[in-house]
Each structure stands twice: as structure tokens, then as C-alpha cells.
N, C-alpha and C positions, 0 to 999 in steps of 0.2 A: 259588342259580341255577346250574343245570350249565353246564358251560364247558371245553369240549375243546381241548387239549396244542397247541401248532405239529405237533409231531409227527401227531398223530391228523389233527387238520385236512390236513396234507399227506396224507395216506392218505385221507382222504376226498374231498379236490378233485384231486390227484392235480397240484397244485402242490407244486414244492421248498420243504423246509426254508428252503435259502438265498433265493428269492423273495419267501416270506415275510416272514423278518427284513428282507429290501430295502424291501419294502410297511410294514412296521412304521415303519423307519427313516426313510421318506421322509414317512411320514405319510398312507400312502394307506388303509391299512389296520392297524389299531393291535386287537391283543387290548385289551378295554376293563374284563377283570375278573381277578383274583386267585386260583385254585383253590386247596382245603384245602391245597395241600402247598406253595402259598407262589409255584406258576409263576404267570406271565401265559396268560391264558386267554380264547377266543373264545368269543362266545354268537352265539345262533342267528342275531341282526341283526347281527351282524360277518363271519358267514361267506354272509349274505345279500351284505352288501358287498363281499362276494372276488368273488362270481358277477357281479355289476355290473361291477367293476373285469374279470374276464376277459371276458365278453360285450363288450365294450368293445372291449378289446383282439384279438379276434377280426375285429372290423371296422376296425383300422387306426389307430385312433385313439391319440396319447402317452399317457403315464402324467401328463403333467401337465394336459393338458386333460379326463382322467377325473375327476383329482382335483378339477380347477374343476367340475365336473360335477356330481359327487356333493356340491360340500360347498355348492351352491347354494340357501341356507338356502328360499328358494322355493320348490322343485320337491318333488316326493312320489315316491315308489317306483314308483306307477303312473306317472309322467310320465316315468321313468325308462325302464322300460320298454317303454314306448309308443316313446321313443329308438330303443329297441334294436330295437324290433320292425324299427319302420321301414328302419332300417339293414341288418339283416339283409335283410329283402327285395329293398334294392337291391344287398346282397350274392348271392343268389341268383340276380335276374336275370343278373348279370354270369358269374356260375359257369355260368347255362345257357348264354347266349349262347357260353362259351368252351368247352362240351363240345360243340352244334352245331358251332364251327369244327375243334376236333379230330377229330370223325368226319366231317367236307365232306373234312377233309386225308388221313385214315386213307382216305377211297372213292378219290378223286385218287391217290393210290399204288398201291391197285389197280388201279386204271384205264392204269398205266405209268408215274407220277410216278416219279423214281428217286430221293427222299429220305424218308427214313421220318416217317414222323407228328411225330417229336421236333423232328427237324431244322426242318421244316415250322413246326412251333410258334416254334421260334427266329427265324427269320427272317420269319414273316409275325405274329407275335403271335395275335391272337382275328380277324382279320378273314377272312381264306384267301379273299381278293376276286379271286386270278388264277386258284384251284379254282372258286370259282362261275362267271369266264367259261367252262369248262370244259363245264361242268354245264348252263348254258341251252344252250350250244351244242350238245350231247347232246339237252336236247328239244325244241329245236327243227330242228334240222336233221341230227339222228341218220341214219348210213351219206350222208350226202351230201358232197362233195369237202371240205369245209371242217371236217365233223368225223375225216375221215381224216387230214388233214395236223394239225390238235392233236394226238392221239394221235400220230404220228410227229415233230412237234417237241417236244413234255415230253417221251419219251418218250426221248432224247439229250442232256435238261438236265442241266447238273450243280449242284452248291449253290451255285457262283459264279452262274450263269446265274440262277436263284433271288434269289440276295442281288441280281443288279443288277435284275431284274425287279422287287424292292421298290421298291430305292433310285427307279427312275425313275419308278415311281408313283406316291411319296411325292411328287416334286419335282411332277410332273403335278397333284396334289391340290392343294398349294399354290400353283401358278400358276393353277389354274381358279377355287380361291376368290379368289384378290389381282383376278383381270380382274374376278369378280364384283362384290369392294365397291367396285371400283374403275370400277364404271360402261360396260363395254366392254359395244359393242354388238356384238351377232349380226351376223353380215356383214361386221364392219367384218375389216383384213387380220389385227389382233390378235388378232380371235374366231379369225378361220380358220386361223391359225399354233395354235389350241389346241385345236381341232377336228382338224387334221392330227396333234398331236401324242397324241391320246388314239386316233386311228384307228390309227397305227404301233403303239401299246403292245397293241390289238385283233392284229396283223397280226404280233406273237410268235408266238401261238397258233397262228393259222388264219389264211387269206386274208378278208377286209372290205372288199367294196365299198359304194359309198353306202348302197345299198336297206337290205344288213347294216345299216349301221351306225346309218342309224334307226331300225331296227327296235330295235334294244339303245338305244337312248336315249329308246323310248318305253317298252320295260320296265323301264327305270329308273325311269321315273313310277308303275309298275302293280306294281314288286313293291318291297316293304316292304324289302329287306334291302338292295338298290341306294339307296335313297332315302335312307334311315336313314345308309348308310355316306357320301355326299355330302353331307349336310344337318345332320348332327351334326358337319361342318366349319364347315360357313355357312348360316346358312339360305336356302332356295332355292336352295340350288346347284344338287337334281338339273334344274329348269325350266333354269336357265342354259344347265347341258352339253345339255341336250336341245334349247334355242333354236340354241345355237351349231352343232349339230350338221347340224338342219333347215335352216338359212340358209347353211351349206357347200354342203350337198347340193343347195340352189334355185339357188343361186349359178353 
């Protein structure tokens, strides 16, 4: 049976020598045959199970729940894989979803933002949800008073300004989901201190009066990337904010 070297194997997977022996040692991956000159040697189904064990580790996963994985007398190569497949996919969605928000942030800096794409990344992560108010406000209300004054308030931000524009809509996200499970009614003065409180973080940007403001809290319901980003908190959140919002406004 042919059976290739630590050495050659790392030249072919373009895994270390030292990795190896670690994977040998630990028992994740063990050359399982003897070569004429007396070394331990890999065959083709052990360097299968390098590619398993890195595909694995590509998507996050320890070295010890691979190893439960693999050595799952049940499972088959295909089911293994079928794993992987999956995983990867949900790795990929994520990777798009984080090249969308780095180019939403790379257009926002041309547009006048004064923090570079990186920086941008830093402090806002994959969501860039103060560039997208940005952005609708652009198509919807493009050269009118409210998208002059964004452009001249980002346009003066600095990265503190930034980092507290997080901070506070992080805390805003979590107070709108807590009123949610927590039974609060639209109208009541607790909706409308959170209805207030999400119209001020509107009113960084640009000027929002009511009409504004429901009008963004009905395209929260109509566009996919607002919903998702308040619903993947709690679900129903985005109806909540958009109830709270309407019952301010009627109010």
C-alpha cells in the first residue's frame, strides 16, 4: 500500500510538520501504516481525514468536537460531508452578508463619513445600520433639507461620535426588545419614552418629524435588512417598533 512521509503530506496539504505530529499525538489524525524504510506513513483515507479535520476547523469548530465527529462509529464520509457542506453555506452567507456591510461603509465615507471602511468595521461590526439610515434617506428624500443636514452632521463625526452612536443603539435595541417580551403597550408612556428614544437616535443624522418617522418604521416592515436586523433580536420586534411608533404619532 503507498503511504506518504509527514513530511510529503505537509507539502501536499500545506499543513506543518508540527500540526501534524500535534494531530498524531492527540489522536485526531494518526498515520495508520509503516513505509518500506520503517517511517509511519499516511494512506489515502488518512489524508482524507486531514481534509475533514481542516474543513472543520475552517468553520470554527475545536479539535475535540472534530474528533467526536469523526470517530462517530455511525456516521459515513458522506454524512460527514453533507456536515460540512452545510456549514460552509452558513459560513458563506455570513461572509456575504459582512462584504455587503463593508462596501454600505466604504460608499458612507465617500459620501463624507470621516472614518475609513476599517475603522467603520471596528466599531459597527457586519451591520453598518447608521450607513443604511443614511442610504434610505438618500432615496427617499435625496437634495431635500433633511438629506443636507446628514451629509453635514457625519460629515463632522469623529470615531468617538461613531463609537457613542453604537453604544447608544445597542442600548436602544435592547430596551425595545425587553418592552417587547415584556408586554408593553403602544401608547402606553413606556412605548412612547422608546418611540422618543429611537426618534432622537433618527435626529443625529437629520431632522424627523412624525410623518419622517413613520414613514421609516413602515419600511422597516417592507425592507428585508431592517426587519432582519430587529427580528434576529426578538421576534416581532420590527411590528413592535413600528406599533410604538404609529401610536406616538396618533397620540
Amino acid at each position: 500500500m503507498d503511504a506518504k512521509t509527514v513530511g510529503a503530506v505537509a507539502t501536499l496539504t500545506g499543513v506543518s510538520v508540527r500540526t501534524l505530529h500535534h494531530y498524531d499525538h492527540i489522536g485526531l489524525v494518526v498515520p495508520s501504516v509503516r513505509t518500506s524504510a520503517g517511517y509511519r506513513g499516511y494512506t489515502d483515507a488518512d489524508i482524507e481525514r486531514l481534509h475533514l479535520v481542516l474543513v472543520y476547523r475552517s468553520v470554527g469548530l475545536g479539535l475535540d468536537d472534530i474528533r467526536t465527529l469523526l470517530d462517530d462509529a455511525g456516521a459515513d464520509v458522506l454524512e460527514h460531508l453533507h456536515r460540512q457542506y452545510e456549514l460552509l453555506l452558513e459560513q458563506a452567507d455570513r461572509l456575504e452578508h459582512t462584504i455587503k456591510a463593508v462596501e454600505e461603509m466604504m460608499n458612507a465615507h465617500r459620501s463624507g463619513i470621516q472614518l475609513t471602511a476599517e475603522e467603520q468595521v471596528e466599531i459597527f461590526g457586519t451591520t453598518a445600520f447608521s450607513e443604511e439610515y443614511a442610504t434610505e434617506a438618500a432615496d427617499r428624500w435625496g437634495g431635500t433639507e433633511a438629506w443636507k443636514q446628514s451629509q453635514q452632521r457625519v460629515a463632522n463625526y469623529t470615531k468617538q461620535d461613531w463609537i457613542d452612536v453604537k453604544a447608544e443603539g445597542d442600548a436602544l435595541l435592547a430596551a425595545l426588545a425587553q418592552a417587547k417580551r415584556q408586554g408593553v403597550t403602544p401608547g402606553s408612556a413606556q412605548a412612547n419614552e422608546l418611540a422618543d428614544r429611537h426618534r432622537a437616535s433618527i435626529e443625529r443624522f437629520y431632522d424627523c418629524d412624525e410623518e419622517m418617522h413613520l414613514c421609516l418604521a413602515q419600511m422597516y416592515l417592507s425592507d428585508e435588512r431592517f426587519t432582519r436586523y430587529y427580528d434576529d433580536v426578538e421576534p416581532g420586534l420590527t411590528q413592535f417598533v413600528h406599533d410604538i411608533i404609529a401610536a406616538r404619532g396618533a397620540g
